[in-house]
N, C-alpha and C positions, 0 to 999 in steps of 0.2 A: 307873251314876251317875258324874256326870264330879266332879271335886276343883273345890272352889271357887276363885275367882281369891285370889291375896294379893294385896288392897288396904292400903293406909296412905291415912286423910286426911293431906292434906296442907295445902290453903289454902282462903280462902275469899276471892271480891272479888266488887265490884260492876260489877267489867268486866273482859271478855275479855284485854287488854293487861296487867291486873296479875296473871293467874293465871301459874305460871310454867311454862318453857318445856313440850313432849313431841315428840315425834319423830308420835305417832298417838294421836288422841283418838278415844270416842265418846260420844256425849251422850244423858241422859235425859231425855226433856221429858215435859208431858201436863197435862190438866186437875189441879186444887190438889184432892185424897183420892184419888189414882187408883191411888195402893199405888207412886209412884217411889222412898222410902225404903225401903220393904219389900222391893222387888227387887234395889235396890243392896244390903242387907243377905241377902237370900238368893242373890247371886252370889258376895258375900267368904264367905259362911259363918258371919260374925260380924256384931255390929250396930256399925256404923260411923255409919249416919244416922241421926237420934232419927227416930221414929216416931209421928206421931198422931195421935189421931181428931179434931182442930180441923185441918180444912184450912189451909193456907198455911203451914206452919211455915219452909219453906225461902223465906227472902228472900234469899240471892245463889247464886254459882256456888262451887259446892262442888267441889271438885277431890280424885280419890280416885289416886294411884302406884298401876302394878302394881307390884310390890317387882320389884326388881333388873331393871329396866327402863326403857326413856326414855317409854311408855305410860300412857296414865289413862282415865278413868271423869271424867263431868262429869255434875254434878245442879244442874239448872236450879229455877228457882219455879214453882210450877206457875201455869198461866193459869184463866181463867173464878172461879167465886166461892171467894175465899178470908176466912179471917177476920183479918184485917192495916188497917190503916188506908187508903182509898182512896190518900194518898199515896204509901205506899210500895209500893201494889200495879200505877198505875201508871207506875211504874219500869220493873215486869218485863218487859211485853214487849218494849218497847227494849233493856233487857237483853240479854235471850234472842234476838232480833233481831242485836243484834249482834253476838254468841258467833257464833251461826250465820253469819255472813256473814264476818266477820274473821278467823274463826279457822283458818289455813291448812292445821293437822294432822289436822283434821275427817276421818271416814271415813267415821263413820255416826252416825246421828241414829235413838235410839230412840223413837218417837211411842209414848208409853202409852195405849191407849184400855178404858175400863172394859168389860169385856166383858160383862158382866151387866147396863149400862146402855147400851149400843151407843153408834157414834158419835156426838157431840152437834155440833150445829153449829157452836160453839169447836172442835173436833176441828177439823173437816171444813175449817175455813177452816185450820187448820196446815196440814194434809197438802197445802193448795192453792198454800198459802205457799211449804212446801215443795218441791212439784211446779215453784212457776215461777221459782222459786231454783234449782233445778237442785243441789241439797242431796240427797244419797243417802240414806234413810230404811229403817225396818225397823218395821210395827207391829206391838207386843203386846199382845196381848188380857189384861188381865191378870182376877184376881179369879173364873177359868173355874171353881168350883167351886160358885161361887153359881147356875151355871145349870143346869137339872136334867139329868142326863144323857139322858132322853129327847127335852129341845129341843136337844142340842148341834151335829147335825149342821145342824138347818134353820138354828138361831143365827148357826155359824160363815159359811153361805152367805149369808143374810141380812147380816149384818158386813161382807163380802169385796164384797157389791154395794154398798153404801153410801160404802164406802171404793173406789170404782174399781177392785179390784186382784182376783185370785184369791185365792183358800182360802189356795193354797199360802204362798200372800206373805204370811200373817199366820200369826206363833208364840202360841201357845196359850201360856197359865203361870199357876199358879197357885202363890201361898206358903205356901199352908198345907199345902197338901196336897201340895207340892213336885210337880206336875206342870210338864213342860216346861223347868225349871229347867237340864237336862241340853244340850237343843239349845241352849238357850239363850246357855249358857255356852260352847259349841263356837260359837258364832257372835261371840260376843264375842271368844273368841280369835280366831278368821279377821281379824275385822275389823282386830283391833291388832297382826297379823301382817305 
């Protein structure tokens, strides 16, 4: 079991140019209930980002320090249906569009995709988004507990083909039941390395 990251919130804005500086970021993004507060809170170990069963609660970019480092964690809004006033929902992906495209310390970009509800076509058009941005990605299947472990291996193949990529290229995680948590973490450090 790997030690959880020490995160500190630190800011919150409605654009990429007012969050402050890092040396190397990576970003959560993903459909709005797909469990990105719940992961940013099982990577620090503590609950940092509120949590909740009404979709959309996170309307800007949330910016989380590693301690004693020039490194962060960035938690995006999430996309597809949230429960937030059409206004200000869209906002987000111009937001999140331009986090992604302006932000020079970028390393990696986590796509959360519900793994118990597979790709959704909001997904699909990220990852595509992403693919012709030429934006370096990493997706997690999160929520892997809700699928029965006798469908997990056809799941995980079935997932990997939807999403264009191998098995390999997709981490498994779940928060409850803390699986995967572990690589997980070992990849977020790489990445802010």
């Amino acid at each position: 079991m790997s030690r959880p990251l020490q995160l500190d919130f630190l800011a919150s804005a409605v654009t990429h140019t007012k969050l402050p500086a890092s040396r190397v970021e990576v970003v959560l993004i993903g459909r709005s209930n797909v469990g990105k507060s719940s992961l940013l809170n099982a990577i620090a170990g503590k609950k940092l980002a509120r949590v909740s069963n009404t979709p959309g609660r996170t309307h800007v970019l949330d910016y989380f320090r590693v301690q004693k480092s020039d490194a962060a964690l960035v938690d995006c809004p999430g996309y597809g249906f949230a429960k937030a006033p059409k206004k200000i929902r869209q906002t987000w992906m111009p937001m999140i569009e331009e986090y992604l495209l302006g932000r020079e310390c970028l390393a990696m970009v986590m796509l959360l995709v519900d793994g118990e509800v597979g790709p959704t076509a909001s997904d699909l058009e990220m990852l595509d988004w992403l693919r012709t941005n030429a934006r370096p990605y990493c997706v997690i299947a999160t929520k892997s507990d809700k699928v029965r472990p006798s469908h997990l291996l056809n799941r995980q193949k079935e997932f990997a083909e939807k999403c264009g990529t191998d098995s390999d290229n997709i981490v498994w995680v779940s928060v409850t039941k803390d699986v995967g948590l572990t690589r997980l973490r070992e990849l977020v450090r790489l990445w802010l390395s």
